[in-house]
C-alpha positions as CSV (number, residue, x, y, z in Angstrom):
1,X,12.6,117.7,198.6
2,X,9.1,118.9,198.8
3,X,9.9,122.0,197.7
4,X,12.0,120.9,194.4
5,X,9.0,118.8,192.8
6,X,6.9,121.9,193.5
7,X,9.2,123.8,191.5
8,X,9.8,121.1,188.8
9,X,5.6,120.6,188.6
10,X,5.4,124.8,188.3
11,X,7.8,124.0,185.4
12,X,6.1,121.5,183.5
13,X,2.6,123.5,184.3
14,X,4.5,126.4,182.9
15,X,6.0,124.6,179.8
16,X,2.1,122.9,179.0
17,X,0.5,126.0,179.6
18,X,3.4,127.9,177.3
19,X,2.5,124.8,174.6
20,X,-0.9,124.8,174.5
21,X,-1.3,128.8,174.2
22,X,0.8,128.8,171.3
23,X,-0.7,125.8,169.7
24,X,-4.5,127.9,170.4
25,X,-2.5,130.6,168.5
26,X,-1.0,128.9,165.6
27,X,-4.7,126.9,165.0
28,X,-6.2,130.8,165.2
29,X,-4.2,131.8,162.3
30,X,-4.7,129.3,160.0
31,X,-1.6,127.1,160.7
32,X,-2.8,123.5,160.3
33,X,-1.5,120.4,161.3
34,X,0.4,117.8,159.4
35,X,-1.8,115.2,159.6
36,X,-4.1,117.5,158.1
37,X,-2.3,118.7,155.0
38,X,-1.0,115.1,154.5
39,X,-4.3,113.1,155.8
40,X,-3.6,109.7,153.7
41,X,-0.7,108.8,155.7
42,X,2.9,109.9,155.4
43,X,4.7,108.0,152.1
44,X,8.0,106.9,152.8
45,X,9.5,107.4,149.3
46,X,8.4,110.6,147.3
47,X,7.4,108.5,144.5
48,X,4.9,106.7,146.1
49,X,1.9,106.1,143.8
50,X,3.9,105.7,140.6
51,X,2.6,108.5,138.1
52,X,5.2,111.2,136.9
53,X,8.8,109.2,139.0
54,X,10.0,105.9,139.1
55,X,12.2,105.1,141.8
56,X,15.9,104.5,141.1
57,X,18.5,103.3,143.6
58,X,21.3,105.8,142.5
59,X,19.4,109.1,142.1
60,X,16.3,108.9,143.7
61,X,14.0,108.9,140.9
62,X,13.9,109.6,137.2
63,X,11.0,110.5,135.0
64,X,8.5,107.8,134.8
65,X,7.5,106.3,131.0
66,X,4.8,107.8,129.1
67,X,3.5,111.2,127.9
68,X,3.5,113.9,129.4
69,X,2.0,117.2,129.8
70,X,3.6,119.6,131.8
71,X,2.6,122.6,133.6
72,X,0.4,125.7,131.4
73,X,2.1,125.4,128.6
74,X,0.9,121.7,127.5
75,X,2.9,120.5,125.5
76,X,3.5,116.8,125.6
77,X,6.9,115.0,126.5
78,X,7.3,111.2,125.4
79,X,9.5,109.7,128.4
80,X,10.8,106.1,127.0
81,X,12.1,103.9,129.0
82,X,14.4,104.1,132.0
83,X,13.5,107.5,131.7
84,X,15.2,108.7,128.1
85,X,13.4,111.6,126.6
86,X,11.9,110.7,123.0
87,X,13.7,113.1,120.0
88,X,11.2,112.9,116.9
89,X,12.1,111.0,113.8
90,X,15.4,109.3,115.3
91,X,15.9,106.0,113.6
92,X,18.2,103.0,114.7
93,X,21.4,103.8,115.5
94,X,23.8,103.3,112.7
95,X,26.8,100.6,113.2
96,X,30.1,102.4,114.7
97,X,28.3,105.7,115.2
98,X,29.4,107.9,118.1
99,X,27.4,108.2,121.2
100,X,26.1,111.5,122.7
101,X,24.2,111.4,126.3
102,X,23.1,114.7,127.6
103,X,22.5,114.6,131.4
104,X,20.9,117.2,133.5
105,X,18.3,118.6,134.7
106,X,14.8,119.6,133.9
107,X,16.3,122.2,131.0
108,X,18.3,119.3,129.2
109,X,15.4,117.4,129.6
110,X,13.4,119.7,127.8
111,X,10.0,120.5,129.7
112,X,8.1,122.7,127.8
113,X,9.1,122.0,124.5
114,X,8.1,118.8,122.0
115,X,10.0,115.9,121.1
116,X,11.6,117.3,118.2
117,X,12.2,120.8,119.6
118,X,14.6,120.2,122.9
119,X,18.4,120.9,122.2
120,X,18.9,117.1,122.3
121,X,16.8,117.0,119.2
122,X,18.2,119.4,117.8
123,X,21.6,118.3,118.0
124,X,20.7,114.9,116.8
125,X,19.2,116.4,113.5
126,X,22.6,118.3,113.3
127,X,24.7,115.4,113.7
128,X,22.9,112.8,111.9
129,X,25.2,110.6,111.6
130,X,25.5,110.2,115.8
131,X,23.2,108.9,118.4
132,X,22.0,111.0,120.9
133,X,20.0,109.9,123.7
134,X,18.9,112.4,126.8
135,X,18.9,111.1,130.3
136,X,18.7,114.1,131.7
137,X,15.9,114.6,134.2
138,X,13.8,117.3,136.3
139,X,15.1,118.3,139.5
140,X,18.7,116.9,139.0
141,X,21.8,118.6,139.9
142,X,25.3,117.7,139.8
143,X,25.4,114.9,142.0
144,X,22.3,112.9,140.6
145,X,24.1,113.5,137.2
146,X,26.8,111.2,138.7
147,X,24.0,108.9,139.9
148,X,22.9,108.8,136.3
149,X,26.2,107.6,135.2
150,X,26.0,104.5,137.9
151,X,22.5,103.8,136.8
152,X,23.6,103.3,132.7
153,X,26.9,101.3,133.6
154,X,24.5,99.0,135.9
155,X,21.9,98.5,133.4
156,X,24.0,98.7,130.4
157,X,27.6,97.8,131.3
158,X,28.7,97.1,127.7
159,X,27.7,100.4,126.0
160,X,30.5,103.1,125.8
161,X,29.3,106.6,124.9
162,X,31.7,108.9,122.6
163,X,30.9,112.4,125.0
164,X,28.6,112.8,128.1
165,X,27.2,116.3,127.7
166,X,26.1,118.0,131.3
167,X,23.9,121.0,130.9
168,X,24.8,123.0,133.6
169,X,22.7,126.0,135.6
170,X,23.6,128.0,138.4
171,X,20.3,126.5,140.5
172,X,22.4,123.4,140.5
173,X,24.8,125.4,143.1
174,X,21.6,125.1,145.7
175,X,20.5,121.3,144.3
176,X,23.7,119.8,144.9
177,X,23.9,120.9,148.5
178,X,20.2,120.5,149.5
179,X,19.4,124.1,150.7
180,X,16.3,124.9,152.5
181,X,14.9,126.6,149.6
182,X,15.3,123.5,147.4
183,X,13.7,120.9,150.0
184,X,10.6,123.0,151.3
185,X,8.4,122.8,148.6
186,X,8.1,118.7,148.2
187,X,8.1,118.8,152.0
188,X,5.4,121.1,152.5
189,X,3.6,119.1,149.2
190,X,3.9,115.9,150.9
191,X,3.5,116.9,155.0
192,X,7.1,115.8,156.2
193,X,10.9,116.8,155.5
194,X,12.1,115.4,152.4
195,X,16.2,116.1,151.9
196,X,16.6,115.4,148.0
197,X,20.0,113.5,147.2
198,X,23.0,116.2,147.2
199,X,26.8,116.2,148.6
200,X,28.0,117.7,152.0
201,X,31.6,118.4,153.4
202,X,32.3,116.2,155.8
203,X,36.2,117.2,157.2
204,X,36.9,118.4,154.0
205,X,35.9,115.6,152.3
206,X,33.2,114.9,149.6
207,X,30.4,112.8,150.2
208,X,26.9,112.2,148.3
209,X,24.1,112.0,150.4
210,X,21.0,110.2,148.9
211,X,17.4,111.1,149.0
212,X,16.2,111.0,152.5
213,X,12.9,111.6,154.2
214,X,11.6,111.8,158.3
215,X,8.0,111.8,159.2
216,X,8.5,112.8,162.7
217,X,7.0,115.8,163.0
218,X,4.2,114.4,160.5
219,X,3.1,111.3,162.8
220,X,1.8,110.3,166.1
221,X,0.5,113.2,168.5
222,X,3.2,115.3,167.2
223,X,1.8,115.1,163.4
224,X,-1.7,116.5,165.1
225,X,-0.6,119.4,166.7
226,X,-0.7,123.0,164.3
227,X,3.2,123.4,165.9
228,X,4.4,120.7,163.8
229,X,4.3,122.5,161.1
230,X,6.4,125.3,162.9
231,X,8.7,122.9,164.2
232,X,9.5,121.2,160.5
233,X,10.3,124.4,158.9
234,X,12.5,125.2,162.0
235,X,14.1,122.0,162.0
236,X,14.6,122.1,158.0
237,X,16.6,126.0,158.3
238,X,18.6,124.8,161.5
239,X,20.5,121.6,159.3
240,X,19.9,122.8,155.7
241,X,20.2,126.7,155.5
242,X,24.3,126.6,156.3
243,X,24.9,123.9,153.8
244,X,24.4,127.2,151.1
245,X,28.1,128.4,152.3
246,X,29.6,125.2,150.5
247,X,27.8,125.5,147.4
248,X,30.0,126.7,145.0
249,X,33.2,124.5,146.5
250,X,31.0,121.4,146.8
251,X,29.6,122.2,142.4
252,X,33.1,122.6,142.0
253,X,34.5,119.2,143.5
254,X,31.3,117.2,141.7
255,X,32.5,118.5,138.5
256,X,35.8,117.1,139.2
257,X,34.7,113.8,140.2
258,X,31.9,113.9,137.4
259,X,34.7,114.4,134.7
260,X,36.9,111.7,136.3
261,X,34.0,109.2,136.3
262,X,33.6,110.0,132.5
263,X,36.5,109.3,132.0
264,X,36.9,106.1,133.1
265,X,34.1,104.7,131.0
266,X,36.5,106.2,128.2
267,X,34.1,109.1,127.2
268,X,34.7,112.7,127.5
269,X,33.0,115.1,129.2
270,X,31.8,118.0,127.9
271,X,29.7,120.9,130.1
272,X,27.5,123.0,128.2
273,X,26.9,126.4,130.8
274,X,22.9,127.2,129.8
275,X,22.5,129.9,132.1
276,X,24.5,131.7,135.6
277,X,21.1,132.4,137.2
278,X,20.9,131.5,141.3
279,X,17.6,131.7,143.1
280,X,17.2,134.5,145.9
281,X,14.1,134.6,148.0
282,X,13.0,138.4,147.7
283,X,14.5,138.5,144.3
284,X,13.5,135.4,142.8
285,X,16.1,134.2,139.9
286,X,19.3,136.7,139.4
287,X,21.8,136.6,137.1
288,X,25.4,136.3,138.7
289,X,27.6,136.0,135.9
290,X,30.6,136.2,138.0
291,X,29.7,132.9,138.9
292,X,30.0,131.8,135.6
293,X,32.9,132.9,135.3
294,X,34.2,131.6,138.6
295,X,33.2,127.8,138.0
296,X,34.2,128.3,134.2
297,X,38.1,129.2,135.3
298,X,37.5,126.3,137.8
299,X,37.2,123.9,134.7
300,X,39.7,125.6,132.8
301,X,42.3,125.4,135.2
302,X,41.7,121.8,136.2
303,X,40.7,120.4,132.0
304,X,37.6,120.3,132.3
305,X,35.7,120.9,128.4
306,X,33.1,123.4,128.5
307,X,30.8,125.3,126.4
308,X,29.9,128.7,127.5
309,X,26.0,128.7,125.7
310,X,24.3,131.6,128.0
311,X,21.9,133.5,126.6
312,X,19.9,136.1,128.5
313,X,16.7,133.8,127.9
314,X,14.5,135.3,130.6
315,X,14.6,138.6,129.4
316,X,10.4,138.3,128.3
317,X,11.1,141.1,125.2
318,X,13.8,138.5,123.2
319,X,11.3,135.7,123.4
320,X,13.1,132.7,124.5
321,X,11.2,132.0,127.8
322,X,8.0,129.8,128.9
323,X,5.6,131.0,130.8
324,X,6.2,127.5,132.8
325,X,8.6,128.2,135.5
326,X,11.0,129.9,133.1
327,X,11.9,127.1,131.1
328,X,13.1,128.3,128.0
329,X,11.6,128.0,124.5
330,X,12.4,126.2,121.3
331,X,14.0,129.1,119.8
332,X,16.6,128.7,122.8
333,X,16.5,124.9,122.3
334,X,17.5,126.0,118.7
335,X,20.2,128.2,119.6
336,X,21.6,125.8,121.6
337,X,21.3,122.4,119.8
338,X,23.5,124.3,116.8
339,X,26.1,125.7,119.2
340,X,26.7,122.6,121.0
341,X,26.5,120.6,117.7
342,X,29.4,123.2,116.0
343,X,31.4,122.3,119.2
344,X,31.2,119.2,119.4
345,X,32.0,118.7,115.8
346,X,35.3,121.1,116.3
347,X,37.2,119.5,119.3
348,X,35.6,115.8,119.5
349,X,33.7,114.4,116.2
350,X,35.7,115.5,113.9
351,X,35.8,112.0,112.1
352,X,31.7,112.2,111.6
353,X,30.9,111.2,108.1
354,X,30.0,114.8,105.9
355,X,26.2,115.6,106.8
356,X,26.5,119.1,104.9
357,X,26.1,122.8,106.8
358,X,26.4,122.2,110.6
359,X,25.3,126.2,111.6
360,X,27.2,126.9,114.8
361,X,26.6,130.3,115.7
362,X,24.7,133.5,113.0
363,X,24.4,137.1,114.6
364,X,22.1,140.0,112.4
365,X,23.4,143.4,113.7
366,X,26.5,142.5,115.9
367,X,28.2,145.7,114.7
368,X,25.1,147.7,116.4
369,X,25.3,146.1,119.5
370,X,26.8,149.6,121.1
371,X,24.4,151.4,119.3
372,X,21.9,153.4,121.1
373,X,18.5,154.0,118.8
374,X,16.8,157.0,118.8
375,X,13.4,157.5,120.8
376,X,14.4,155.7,124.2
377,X,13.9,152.6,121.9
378,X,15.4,149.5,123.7
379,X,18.8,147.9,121.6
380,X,17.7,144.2,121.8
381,X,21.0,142.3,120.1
382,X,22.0,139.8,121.4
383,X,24.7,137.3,120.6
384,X,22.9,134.3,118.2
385,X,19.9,136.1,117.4
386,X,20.0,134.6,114.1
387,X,21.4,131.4,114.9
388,X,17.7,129.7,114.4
389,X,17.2,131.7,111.0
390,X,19.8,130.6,109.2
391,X,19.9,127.0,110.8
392,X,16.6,125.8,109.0
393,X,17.5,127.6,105.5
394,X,21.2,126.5,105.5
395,X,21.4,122.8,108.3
396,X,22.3,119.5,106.2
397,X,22.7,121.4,102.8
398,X,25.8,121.2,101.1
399,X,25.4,124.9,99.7
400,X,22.4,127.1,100.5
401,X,21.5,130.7,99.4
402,X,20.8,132.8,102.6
403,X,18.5,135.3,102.1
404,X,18.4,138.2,105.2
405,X,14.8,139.4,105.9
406,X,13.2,141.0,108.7
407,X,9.3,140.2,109.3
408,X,7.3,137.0,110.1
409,X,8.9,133.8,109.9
410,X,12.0,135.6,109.5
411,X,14.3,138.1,111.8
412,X,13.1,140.2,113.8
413,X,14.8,143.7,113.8
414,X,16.9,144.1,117.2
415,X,18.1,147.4,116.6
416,X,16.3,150.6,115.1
417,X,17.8,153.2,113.0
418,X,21.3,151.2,112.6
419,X,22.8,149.2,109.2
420,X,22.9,145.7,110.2
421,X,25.1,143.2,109.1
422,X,25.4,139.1,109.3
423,X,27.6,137.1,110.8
424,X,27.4,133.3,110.1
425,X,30.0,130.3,111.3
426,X,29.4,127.3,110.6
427,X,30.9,123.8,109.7
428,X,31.4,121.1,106.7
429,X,30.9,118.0,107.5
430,X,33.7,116.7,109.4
431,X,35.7,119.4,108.8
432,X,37.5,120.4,112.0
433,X,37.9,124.4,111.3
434,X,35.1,126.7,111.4
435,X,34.2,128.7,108.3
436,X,32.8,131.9,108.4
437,X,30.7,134.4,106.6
438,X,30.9,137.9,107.3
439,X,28.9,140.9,105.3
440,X,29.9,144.1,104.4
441,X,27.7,147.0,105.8
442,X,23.6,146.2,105.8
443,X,22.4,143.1,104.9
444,X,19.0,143.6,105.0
445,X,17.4,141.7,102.0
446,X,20.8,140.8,100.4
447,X,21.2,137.4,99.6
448,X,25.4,135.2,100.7
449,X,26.1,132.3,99.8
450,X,27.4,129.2,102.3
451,X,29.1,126.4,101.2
452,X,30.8,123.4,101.5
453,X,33.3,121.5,99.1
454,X,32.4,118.2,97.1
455,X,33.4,115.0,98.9
């Protein structure tokens, strides 16, 4: 018997000794312990201290009321309440006028841009004569969106939107499954492992999982020891980095459900597709439009609406990005208020009251997009380059000259050496077919008109 607690004290020794090396390591290098990096005491909830979040029971959090200024760019963001982004110059809503809510995430939010400049905005000044509010909030994915939806029929039971629009990225693939990538960054901001709200397989079937948090690395004689910082990132890849092989099956089922849930309040979904990028770790952000196309034939084949609105907005030389995490600009907010507004008005408003020239879509030299200029000159078409342009000469008119110029405060040239033409389509009122304006040869300082009938 002697013998076996000898060994089993040489183990222990061994084990404390092993411990207490590495811990002298760790401390060496600079790894310091969680009660260090979060010295006030670990906060239960991530939105302890008020400020930017509010706490709500369905989704964790949404954006807190006030103004706010976000990240280098500076530009201020009115939050109302219950977290509804502000659009500029909306008056009451008008007796019998259709509802729009855009849900989402930090992009439908619009961070980065001002109160009349997000594609919520936008599309309100396009369709006048509906109401569009913005829940959409930063850091959502898929399965918060259907949070968001629990959260208005519980504070609002009676109201009954027209169309829910979801603005859809492809960094909602790792939100709505909680990856490792997605989590670290609050955790490491706040000293413990925080597991934002997202959905999980569970024998094949779907469930949402809400925020949850666990200080126990953080507290006691753990939180005081450098390894506990080791042992939280090892503990957070062990249970989170496999839930990444589910992502696209689990996006794919929330979609599902998130249309069935719209429909039962009698609304129709409809998911705009902003961009196909998905987040590697050497790479950063990469475009995968497979993806796209992927989850598009997913929505297709099961009738779910969607509007394909990707634009290549982070390539720097087109000008659509800020420098703010790669939120895009309010020429993209533009761009995409007008195509979602000529969409919306073609399959589901079509009974909206005439509010003149609704611009859907207006391309300056599509018929050089194969053209290669000369002088290793880059070819920078792309399709709606001059969707903007033709938007603030031509939206709400019911006839407007359109005069093509290159230069400031006009179009920019995308494509040297080549005859460029114009390509407009846009809408009347409620007029459910598109019209379209189409030049012949160079349009460069020419001057079309765009119309729409009396009455």
């Amino acid at each position: 018997m002697r013998p076996a607690l000898i060994s089993a004290a040489l183990v222990v020794v061994s084990l404390l000794a092993g411990l207490a090396a590495t811990e002298a390591y760790l401390r060496a290098t600079g790894t310091r312990p969680l009660a260090e990096i979060y010295p006030q005491g670990i906060c239960p909830t991530i939105w302890c201290g008020g400020g930017f979040r509010e706490y709500a029971e369905e989704t964790g959090w949404y954006t807190a009321e006030g103004v706010w200024p976000k990240e280098s760019e500076q530009r201020p963001m009115t939050i109302l309440s219950q977290g509804r982004r502000a659009i500029e110059g909306k008056i009451g809503r008008a007796s019998g006028a259709p509802g729009i809510v855009i849900l989402g995430g930090s992009i439908s939010q619009g961070i980065g841009v001002r109160d009349s400049e997000h594609y919520g905005a936008v599309l309100q000044q396009v369709l006048p004569n509906a109401d569009v509010t913005v829940l959409a909030t930063e850091g959502y994915g898929t399965s918060q969106v259907l949070g968001t939806l629990d959260r208005m029929a519980r504070l609002n039971p009676a109201a009954q939107e027209k169309v829910v629009v979801y603005g859809f990225i492809g960094h909602h693939l790792e939100r709505n499954v909680g990856t490792f990538g997605w989590n670290k960054p609050l955790s490491d901001l706040l000293g413990m492992i925080v597991d934002l709200p997202h959905a999980e397989l569970d024998n094949g079937n779907l469930i949402q999982v809400p925020l949850r948090t666990n200080a126990f690395f953080s507290t006691g004689l753990m939180g005081e020891l450098a390894i506990s910082a080791v042992l939280k990132d090892w503990w957070m890849r062990r249970t989170m980095t496999p839930r990444a092989d589910d992502s696209e099956e689990v996006t794919q089922r929330l979609l599902l459900r998130l249309d069935e849930a719209v429909r039962r309040r009698g609304s129709k979904l409809v998911v705009a597709m902003l961009d196909d990028y998905l987040f590697d770790p050497q790479l950063g952000m990469v475009r995968t439009p497979a993806l796209a196309e992927r989850m598009m034939a997913y929505m297709r084949d099961n009738g779910i609406d969607f509007v394909d609105m990707r634009l290549d907005w982070r390539r720097a030389q087109l000008g659509l990005i800020l420098h703010n995490g790669g939120h895009p600009n309010e020429r993209t907010h533009l761009i995409w208020g007008h195509e979602l507004g000529g969409a919306l008005v073609e399959r589901h408003l079509g009974g909206l009251p005439a509010a003149g020239l609704t611009v859907r879509n207006a391309n300056f030299g599509a018929a050089c997009a194969d053209f290669t200029p000369p002088n290793d000159l880059p070819n920078l078409y792309h399709w709606g380059n001059a969707t903007g342009y033709v938007a603030r000469q031509c939206a709400g008119r019911d006839r407007c000259d359109l005069f093509v110029d290159v230069g400031p405060g006009a179009l920019s040239d995308p494509v040297n050496s080549c005859a460029k033409d114009i390509q407009v389509e846009y809408f009347c009122g409620p007029v459910g077919t598109a019209r379209r304006l189409k030049s012949n040869g160079d349009s460069f300082r020419k001057t079309y008109e765009l119309s729409c009938p009396p009455g």
